[in-house]
N, C-alpha and C positions, 0 to 999 in steps of 0.2 A: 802067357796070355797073348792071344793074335792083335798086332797092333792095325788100327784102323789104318786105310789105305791113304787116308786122307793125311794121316799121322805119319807118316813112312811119307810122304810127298812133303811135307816140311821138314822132317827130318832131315831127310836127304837135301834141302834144297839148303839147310843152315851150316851142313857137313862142309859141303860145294864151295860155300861162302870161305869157311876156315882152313880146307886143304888151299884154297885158292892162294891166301893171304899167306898160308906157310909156303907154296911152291914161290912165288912171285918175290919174295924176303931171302930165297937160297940161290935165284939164277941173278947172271947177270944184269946188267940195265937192259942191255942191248939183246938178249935173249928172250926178257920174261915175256909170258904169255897178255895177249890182252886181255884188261880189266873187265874184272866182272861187270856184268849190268847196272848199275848203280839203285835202279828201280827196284831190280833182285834183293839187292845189299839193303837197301832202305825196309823193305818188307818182311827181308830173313833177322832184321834188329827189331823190329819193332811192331812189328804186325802179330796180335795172339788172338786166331781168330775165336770167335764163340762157341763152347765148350770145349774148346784146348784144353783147360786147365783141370777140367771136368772127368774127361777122359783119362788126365794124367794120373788123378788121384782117387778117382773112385774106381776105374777101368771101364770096361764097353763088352759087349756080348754080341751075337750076331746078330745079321738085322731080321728082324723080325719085319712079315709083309702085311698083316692085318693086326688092328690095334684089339688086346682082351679086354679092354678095360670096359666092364659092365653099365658103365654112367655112357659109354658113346652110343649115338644113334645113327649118326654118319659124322663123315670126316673131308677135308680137302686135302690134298698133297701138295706141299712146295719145299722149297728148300732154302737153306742159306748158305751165302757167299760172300766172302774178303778178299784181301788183295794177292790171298795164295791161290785164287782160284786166276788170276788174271784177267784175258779177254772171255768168258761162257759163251759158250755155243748156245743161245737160248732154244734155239729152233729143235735142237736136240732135246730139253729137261723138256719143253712145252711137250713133243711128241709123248715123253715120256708119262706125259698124265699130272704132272706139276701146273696149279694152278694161282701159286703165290711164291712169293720170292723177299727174303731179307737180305739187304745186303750193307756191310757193316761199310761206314761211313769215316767215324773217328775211335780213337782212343785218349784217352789219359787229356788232357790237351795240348797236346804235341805234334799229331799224327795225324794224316787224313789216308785216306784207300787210295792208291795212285789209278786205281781202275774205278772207283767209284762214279763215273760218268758212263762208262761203257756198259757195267752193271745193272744201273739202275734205272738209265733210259732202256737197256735193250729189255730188258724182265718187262718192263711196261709197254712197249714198241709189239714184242711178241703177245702180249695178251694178259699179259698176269697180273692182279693184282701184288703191290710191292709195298715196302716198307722199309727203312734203314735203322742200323742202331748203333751205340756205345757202347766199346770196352772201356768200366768204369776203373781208375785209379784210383781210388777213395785215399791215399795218403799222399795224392802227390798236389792236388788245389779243393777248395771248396764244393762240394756237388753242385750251384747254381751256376760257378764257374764252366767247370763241365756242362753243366747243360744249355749254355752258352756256345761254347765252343763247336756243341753238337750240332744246335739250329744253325747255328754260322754256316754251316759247312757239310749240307747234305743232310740236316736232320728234322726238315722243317715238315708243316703238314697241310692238307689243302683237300678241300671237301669234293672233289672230282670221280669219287667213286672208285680208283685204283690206285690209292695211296693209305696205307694201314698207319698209324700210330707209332711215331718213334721207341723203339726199344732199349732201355736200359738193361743190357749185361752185367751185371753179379756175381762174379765164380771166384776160383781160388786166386791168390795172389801169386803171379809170375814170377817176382824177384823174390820171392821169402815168407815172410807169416801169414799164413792162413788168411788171418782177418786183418791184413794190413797193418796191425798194432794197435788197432782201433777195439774201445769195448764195444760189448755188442748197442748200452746207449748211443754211444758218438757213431757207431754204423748205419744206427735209426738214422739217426738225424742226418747224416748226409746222405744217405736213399730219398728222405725227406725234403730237401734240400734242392737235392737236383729234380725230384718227382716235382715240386713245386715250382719252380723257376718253368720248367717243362711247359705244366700248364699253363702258366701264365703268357709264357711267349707264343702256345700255338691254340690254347685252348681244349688243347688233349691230354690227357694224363697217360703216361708211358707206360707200354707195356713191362713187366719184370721178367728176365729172364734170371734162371737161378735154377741152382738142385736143392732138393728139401736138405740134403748134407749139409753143405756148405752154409742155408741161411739159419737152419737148426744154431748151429755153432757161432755163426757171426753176429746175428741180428735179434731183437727182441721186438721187434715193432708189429702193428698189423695195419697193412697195407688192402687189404682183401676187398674192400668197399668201394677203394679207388682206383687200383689198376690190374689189369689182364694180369693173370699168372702166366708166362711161357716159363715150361716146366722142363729139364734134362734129364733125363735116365734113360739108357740105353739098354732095354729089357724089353720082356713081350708086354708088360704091364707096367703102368705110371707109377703103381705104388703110393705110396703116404704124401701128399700135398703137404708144403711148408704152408707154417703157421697161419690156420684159421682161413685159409684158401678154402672154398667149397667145393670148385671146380677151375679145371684148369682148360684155357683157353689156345694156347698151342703147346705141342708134345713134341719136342727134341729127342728120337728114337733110336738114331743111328747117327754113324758120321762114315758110314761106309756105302757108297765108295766116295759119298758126298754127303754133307749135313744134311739131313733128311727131316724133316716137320710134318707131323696133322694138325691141322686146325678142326676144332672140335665144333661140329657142327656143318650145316648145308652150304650148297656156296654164296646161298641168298642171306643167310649171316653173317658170311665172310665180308660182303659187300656193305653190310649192315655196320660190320664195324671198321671199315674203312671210309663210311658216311660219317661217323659218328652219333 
């Protein structure tokens, strides 16, 4: 299988990290190399950006340039970015025809994006409508907890017309079981949980990022009433919407040579639901 380029760029940067740590352990005091980055070291432990996991376990196809899926009438392009992407060249993705941009904020509640300022004032600075989101931990505190942590900290929302609705991430578990340990009841409830506290604190209900795989297996709930679907499969078609979705609001299509998204619909919708 062809590993996304995006994927091969953290791989290689986590390699980096651990030859590092074995060369600096075999030289002298007085020889070893200078210390890695620490920013690097902070990002290569702890940073999984959005569909990482996605990609690990269902795999990825090549990118397709037009979307098949017969429900679209138009689309916008943008993308997303975390803190493996560093300082973005915005002026570059804008030329590129990108006209929205996610870019991931926190995780777990432990972690913030150490670029998350440069990210998401520049996507707005150059023109794009933006948004930021959560890597969700579902077994490490509470979902309101997390969605606390999130508004603290780059996740908040503000009716200015270039700012999208905080996003909650959903996908496979990085350290180990699928579903966290969690039944697929107790996974409702903290989807619920932190979808709720969300609203409460901004008055918007978070968008869901998620593959129909992973919420098939994890979740039993329907959320479909209340919050945007952002959808992941990396095919020329979206395929099966998770449960009782009708329609899915952004399409997660590639991660090559960068996370790549259409928002489904014109860009006076786009704007639409960045107004709320």
């Amino acid at each position: 299988m062809k590993i996304p380029a995006l994927t091969r760029g953290r791989r290689l940067l986590t390699a980096v990290v651990s030859a590092f740590v074995l060369l600096a352990s075999a030289l002298p005091a007085g020889a070893r190399p200078e210390p890695i980055d620490p920013t690097d070291r902070y990002i290569a432990e702890n940073d999984h950006p959005m569909g990482s996991q996605i990609a690990k376990h269902e795999g990825s196809e090549p990118m397709v340039l037009v979307p098949q899926d017969v429900d679209v009438q138009a689309v916008v392009h943008g993308i997303d970015v975390s803190g493996w992407q560093g300082n973005v060249d915005w002026a570059h993705w804008w030329n590129q025809g990108k006209r929205f941009a996610y870019v991931k904020a926190t995780e777990r509640n432990n972690y913030q994006n150490p670029y998350f300022a440069q990210q998401y004032n520049g996507s707005y600075n150059i023109g794009m409508i933006r948004g930021s989101y959560h890597f969700a931990i579902p077994n490490a505190t509470s979902g309101a907890v997390q969605a606390d942590y999130f508004v603290n900290n780059g996740g908040g929302w503000s009716r200015d017309g270039k700012t999208l609705p905080g996003a909650l991430d959903m996908e496979y578990n990085p350290y180990g079981a699928t579903c966290y340990d969690l039944s697929k009841p107790a996974m409702t409830a903290w989807i619920k949980s932190f979808s709720d506290r969300y609203q409460a604190r901004t008055g918007r209900w978070p968008v869901i990022y998620t593959s129909t795989s992973w919420w098939s297996q994890c979740v039993d709930g329907d959320f479909s009433s209340t919050n945007p679907l952002w959808v992941a499969r990396y095919a020329s078609t979206v395929g099966a919407l998770p449960y009782n979705w009708r329609v899915w609001t952004f399409w997660q299509y590639t991660s090559t040579p960068i996370d790549q998204n259409y928002f489904n619909g014109a860009y006076d919708r786009l704007q639409a639901l960045a107004n709320g």
